[in-house]
N, C-alpha and C positions, 0 to 999 in steps of 0.2 A: 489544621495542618494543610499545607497547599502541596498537592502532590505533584512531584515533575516527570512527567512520562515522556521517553522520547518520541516524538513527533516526527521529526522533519529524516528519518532512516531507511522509510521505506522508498521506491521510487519506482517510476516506470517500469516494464517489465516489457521486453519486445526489440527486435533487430532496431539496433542506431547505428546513426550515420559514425563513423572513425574519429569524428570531433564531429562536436553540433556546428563549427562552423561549415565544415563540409557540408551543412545542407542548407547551407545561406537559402539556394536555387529550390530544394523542396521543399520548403512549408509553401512555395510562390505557387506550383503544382498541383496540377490532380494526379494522382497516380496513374504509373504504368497501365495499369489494367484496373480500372474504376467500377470492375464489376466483382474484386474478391475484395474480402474482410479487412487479410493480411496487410495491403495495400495500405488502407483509410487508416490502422493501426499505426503501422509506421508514421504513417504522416502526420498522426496524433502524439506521436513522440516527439518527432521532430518539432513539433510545435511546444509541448510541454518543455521541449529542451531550450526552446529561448523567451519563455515565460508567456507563451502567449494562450491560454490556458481556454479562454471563452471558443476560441479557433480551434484546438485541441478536440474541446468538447464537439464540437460539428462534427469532427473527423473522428472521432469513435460512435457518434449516433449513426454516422453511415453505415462505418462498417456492422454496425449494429442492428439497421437496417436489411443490409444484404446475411448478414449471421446472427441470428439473434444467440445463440447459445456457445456466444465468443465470448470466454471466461479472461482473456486476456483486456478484450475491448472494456467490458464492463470492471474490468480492476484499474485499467490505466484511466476508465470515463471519472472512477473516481476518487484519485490521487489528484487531476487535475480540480474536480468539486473540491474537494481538501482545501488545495493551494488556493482557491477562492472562498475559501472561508463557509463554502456551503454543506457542512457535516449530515447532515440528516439525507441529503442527496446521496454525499458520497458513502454514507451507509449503507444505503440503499444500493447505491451500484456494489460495494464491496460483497454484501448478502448473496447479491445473485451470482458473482463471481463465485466463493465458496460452492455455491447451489449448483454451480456447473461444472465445476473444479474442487472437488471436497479436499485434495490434496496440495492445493496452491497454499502455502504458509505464509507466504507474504502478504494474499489476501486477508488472511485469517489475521495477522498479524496489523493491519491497518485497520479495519473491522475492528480490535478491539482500540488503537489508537482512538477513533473515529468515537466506538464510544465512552470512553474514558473524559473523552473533551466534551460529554452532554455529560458527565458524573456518572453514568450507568458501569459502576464498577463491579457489581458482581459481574455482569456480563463480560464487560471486557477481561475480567482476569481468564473468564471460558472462553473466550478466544485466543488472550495470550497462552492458554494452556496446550490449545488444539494446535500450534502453531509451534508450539516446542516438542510439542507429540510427533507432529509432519519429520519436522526436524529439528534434531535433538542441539544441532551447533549453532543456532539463528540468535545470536547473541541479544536481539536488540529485544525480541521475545521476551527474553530471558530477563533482560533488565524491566523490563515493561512489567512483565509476572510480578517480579518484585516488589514494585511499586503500589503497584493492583492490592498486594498481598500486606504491605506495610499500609494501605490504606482501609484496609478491612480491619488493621489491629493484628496480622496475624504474623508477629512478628520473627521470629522463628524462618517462619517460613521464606519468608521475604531474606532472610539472609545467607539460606542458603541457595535461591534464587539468582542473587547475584553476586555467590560465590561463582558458579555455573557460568553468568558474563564473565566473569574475570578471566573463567580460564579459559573462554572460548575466545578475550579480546582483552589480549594485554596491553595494548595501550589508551585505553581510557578508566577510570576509575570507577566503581559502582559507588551510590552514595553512600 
């Protein structure tokens, strides 16, 4: 059985520009002030916002750099590893995210994405778990559990899992 976890739900996390095109001019930029975190963050959006993901990554290693215990940095550093196909990285940034932010559900939530695409499904379903614990309306969690839980065999469970999507997101269907 080939299991389909949504992947591509989660996304950035951090001030964006009002449209990415509005920030044609900042990914070109150093930031305002090239000596805080928040800065290199943004600029690391701005860049993930028009797919330029290897640039992205410099622009949270700074802020990374100047903060290391920037839970934002280290979730968006790897969302970008993700969209490059580099899972074992962006595990690894997602972990420390968690680590610095126990409460971020969207980390927790990509973390178990991240490791569901290496098959490590027990794992990931204790992450989609902790991530529906954070917050209980995080539908895509919730569809993820399911799948996690229909991939263990544990059927039941998985259905009522994405019952729970359904009625946090009426317009898509659980499988």
């Amino acid at each position: 059985m080939v299991l389909k976890f949504l992947r591509n739900l989660f996304h950035p996390v951090g001030e964006k520009p009002r449209t990415w095109s509005d920030s044609s001019r900042q990914h070109e930029s150093t930031p305002a002030n090239p000596d805080l975190a928040d800065g290199w963050v943004n600029k690391g959006l701005t860049l993930a916002g028009v797919e330029r993901f290897e640039e992205a990554l410099e622009a949270y290693d700074r802020a990374l750099e100047i903060n290391p215990d920037s839970a934002l940095a280290s979730y968006n550093k790897g969302v970008s590893l993700s969209a490059l196909e580099r899972q074992e990285d962006a595990l690894a940034s997602y972990e420390r995210a968690v680590e610095l932010s126990p409460d971020l559900a969207i980390a927790w939530h990509a973390e178990g994405v991240a490791l569901a695409g290496m098959s490590r499904i027990v794992e990931a379903l204790a992450a989609f778990e902790t991530a529906v614990e954070i917050d209980p309306d995080y539908a895509e969690a919730w569809y993820n559990k399911g799948v996690a839980l229909d991939g263990l065999g544990r059927h039941d469970e998985a259905k009522l899992a994405h019952q729970r999507f359904q009625q946090i997101d009426t317009t898509r269907a659980a499988p």
